[in-house]
N, CA and C atoms as a LAMMPS dump frame, in Angstrom:
ITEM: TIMESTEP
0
ITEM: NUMBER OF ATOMS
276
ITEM: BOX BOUNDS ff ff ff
-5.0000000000000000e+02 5.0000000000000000e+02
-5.0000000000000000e+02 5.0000000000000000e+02
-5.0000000000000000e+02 5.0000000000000000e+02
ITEM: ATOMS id mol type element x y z
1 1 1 N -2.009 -6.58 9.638
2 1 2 C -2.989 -6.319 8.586
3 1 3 C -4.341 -6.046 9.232
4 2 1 N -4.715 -4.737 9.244
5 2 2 C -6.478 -4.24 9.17
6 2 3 C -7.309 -5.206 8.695
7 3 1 N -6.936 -5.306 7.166
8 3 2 C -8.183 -6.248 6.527
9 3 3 C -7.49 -7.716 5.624
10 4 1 N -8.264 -8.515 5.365
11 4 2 C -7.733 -9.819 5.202
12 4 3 C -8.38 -9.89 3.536
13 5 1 N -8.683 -9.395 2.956
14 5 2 C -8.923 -9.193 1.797
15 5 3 C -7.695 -9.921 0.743
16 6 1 N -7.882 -10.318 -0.332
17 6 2 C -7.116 -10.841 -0.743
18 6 3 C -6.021 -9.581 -1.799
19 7 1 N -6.371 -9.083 -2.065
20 7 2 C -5.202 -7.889 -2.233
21 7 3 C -4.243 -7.423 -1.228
22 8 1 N -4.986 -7.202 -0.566
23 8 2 C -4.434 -6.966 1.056
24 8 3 C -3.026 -7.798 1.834
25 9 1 N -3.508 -8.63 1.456
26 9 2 C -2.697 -10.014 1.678
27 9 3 C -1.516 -10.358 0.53
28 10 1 N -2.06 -9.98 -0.322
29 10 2 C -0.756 -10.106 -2.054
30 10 3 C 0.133 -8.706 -1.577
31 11 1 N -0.423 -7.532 -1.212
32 11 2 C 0.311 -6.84 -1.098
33 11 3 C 1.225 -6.498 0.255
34 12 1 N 1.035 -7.152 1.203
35 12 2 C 1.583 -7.406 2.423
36 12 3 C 2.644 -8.579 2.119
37 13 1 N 2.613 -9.786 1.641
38 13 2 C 3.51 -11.066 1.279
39 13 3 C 4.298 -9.854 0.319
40 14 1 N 4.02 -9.047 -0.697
41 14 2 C 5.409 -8.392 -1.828
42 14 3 C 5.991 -7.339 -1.019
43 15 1 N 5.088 -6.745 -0.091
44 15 2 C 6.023 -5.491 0.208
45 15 3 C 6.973 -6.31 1.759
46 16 1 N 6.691 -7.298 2.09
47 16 2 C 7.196 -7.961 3.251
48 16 3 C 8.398 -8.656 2.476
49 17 1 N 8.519 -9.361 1.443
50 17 2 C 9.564 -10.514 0.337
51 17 3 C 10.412 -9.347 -0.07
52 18 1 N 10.158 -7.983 -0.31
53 18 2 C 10.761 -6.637 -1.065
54 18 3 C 11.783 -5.942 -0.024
55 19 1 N 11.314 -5.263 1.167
56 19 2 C 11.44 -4.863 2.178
57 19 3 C 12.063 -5.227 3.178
58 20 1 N 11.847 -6.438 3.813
59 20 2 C 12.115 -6.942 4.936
60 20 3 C 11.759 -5.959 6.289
61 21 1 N 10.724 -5.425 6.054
62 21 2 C 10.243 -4.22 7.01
63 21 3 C 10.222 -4.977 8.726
64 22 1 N 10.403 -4.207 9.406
65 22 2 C 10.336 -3.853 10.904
66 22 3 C 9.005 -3.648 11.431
67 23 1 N 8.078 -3.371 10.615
68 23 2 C 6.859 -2.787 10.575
69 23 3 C 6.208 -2.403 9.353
70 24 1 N 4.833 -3.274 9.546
71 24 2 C 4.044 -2.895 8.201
72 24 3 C 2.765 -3.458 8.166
73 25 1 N 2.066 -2.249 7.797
74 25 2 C 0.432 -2.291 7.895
75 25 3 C 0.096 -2.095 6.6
76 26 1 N -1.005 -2.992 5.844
77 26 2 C -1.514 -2.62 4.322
78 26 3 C -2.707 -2.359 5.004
79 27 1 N -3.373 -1.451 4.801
80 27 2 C -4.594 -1.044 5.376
81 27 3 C -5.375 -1.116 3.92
82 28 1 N -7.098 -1.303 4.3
83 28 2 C -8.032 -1.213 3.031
84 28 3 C -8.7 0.058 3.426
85 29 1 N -8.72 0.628 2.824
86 29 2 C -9.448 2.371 3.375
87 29 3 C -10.695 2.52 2.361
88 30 1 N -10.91 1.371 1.585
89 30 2 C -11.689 1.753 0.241
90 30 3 C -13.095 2.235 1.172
91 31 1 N -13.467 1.809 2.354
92 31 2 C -15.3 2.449 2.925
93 31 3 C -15.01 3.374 3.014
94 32 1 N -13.751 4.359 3.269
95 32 2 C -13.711 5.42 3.878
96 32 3 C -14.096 6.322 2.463
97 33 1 N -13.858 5.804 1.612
98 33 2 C -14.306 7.143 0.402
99 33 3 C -15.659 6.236 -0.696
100 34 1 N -16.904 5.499 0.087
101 34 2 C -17.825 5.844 -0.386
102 34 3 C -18.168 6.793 -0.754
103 35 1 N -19.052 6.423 -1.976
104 35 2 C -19.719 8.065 -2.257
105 35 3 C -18.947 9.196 -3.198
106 36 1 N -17.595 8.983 -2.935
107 36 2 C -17.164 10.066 -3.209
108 36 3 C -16.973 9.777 -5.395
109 37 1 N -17.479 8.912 -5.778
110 37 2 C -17.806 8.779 -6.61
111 37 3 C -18.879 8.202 -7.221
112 38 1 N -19.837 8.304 -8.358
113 38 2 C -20.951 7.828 -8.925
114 38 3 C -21.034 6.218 -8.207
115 39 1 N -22.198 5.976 -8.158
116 39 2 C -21.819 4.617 -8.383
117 39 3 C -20.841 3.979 -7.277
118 40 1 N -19.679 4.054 -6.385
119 40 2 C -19.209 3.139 -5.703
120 40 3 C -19.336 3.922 -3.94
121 41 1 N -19.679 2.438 -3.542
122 41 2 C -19.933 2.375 -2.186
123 41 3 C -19.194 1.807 -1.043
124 42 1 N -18.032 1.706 -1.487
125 42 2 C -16.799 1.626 -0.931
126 42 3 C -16.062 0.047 -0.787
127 43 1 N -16.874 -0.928 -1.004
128 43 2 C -16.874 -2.187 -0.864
129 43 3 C -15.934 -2.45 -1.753
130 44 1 N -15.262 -3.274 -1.131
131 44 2 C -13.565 -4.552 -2.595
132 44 3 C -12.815 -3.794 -1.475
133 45 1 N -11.529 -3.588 -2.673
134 45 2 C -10.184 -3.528 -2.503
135 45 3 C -9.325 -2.082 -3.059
136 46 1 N -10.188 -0.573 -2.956
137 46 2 C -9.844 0.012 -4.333
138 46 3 C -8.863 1.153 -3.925
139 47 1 N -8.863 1.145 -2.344
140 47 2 C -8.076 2.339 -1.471
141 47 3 C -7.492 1.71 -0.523
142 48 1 N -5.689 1.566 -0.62
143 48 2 C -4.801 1.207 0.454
144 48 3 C -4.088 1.87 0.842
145 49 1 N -3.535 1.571 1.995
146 49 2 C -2.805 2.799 2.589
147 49 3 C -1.825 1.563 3.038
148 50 1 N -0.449 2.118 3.029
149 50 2 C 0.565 1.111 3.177
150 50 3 C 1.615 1.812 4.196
151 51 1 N 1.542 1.391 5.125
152 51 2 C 2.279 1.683 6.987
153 51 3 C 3.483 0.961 6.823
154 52 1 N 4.911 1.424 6.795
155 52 2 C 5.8 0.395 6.713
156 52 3 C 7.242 1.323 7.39
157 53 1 N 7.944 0.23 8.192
158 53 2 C 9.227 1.345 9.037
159 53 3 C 10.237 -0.041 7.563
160 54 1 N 11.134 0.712 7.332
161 54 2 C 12.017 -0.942 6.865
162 54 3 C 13.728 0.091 6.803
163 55 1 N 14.753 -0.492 7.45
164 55 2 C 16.319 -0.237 6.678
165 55 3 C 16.399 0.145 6.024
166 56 1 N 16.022 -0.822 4.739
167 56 2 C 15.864 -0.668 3.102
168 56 3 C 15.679 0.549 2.622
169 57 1 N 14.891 1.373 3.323
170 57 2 C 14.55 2.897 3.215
171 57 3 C 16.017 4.139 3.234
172 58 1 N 16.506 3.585 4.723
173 58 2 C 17.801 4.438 5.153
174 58 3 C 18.259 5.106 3.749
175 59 1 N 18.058 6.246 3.679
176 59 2 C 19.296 7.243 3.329
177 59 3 C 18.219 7.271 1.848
178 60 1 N 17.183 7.236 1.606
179 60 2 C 16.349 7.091 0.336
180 60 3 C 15.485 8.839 0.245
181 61 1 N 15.438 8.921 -1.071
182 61 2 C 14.473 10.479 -0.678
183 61 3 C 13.519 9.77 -0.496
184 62 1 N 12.227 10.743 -0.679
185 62 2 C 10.837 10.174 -0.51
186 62 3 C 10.134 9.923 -2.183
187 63 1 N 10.951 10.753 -2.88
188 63 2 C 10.334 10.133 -4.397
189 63 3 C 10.665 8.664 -4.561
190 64 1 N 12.582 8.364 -4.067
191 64 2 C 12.948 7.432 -4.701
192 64 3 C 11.958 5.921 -3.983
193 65 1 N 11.795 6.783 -2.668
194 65 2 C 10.579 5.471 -1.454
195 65 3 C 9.455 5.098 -2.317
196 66 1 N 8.761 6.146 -2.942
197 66 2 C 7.452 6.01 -4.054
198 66 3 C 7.454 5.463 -5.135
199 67 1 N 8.941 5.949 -5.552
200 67 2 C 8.662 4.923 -6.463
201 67 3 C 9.251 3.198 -6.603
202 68 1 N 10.134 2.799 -5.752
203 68 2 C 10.685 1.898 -5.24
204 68 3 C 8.679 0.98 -4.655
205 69 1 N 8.183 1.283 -4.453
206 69 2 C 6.654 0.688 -3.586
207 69 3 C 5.536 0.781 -5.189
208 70 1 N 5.553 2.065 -5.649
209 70 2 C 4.697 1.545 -6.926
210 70 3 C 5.503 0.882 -8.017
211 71 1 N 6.809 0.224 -8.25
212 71 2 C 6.833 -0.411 -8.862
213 71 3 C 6.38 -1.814 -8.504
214 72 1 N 6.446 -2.355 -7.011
215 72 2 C 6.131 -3.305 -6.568
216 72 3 C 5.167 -3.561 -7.023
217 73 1 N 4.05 -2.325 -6.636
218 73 2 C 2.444 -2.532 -6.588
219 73 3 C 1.816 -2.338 -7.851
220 74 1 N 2.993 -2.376 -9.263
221 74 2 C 2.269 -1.628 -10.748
222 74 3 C 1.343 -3.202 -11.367
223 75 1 N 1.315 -3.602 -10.945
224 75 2 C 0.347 -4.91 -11.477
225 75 3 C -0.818 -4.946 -11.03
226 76 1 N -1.164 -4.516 -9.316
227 76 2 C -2.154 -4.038 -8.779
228 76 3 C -2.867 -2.852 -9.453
229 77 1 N -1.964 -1.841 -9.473
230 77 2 C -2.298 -1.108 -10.026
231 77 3 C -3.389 -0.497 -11.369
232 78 1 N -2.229 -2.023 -12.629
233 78 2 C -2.798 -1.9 -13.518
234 78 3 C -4.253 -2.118 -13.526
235 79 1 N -4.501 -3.097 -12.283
236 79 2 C -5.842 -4.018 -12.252
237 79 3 C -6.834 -3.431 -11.955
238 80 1 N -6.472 -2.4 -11.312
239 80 2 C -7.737 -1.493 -11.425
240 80 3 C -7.416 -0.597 -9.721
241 81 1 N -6.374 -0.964 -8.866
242 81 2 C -5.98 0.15 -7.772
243 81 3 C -5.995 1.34 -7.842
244 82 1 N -7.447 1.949 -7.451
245 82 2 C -7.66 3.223 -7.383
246 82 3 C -6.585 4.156 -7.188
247 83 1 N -6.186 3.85 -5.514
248 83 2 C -5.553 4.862 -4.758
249 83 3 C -4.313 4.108 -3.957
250 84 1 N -3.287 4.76 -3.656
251 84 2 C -2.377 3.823 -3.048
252 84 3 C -2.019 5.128 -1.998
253 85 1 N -2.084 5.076 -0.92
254 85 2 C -1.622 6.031 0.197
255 85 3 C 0.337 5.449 0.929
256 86 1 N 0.868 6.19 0.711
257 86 2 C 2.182 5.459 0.881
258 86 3 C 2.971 6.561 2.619
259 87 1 N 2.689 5.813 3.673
260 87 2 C 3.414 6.182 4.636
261 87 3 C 4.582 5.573 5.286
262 88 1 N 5.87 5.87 4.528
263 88 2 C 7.063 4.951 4.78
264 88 3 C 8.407 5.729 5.297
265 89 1 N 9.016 5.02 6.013
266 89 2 C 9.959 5.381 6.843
267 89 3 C 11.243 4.951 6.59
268 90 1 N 12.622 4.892 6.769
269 90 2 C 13.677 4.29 7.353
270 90 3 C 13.763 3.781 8.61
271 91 1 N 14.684 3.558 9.104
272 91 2 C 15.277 3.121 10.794
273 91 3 C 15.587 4.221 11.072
274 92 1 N 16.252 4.973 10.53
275 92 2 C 17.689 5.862 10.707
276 92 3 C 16.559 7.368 11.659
């Protein structure tokens, strides 16, 4: 884990309990897009990017990978998760 944020951390413990990944980074990217709207300066929790190799993946398209990870993350989501960046793999 990049950042220790407490989202960060909820979403690393579900996609780690979900997964059983080999590898996995929840990154917070929210400074990287200061600015790019009224009003926010990049600070919280509002842009993640989620790094993950896992089995679980093997033989999956990449829709079924997306959506298999935002159902995990649809509570986050609802809460106000801007952006979710999803870079996921198999073994295979």
């Amino acid at each position: 884990m990049s950042s220790t944020g407490p989202l960060v951390k909820q979403l690393h413990a579900k996609m780690q309990a979900a997964f059983d990944p080999t590898s996995l980074e929840i990154i917070n990217e929210s400074h990287l897009h200061a600015g790019h709207q009224p009003g926010f300066n990049g600070e919280g929790e509002s842009h993640i990017r989620v790094r993950m190799v896992a089995a679980h993946f093997n033989g999956k398209s990449r829709v079924q990978i997306h959506r298999e990870i935002n159902q995990i993350c649809a509570e986050e989501i609802a809460a106000g998760l801007h952006a979710l960046a999803i870079d996921v793999k198999g073994t295979e």
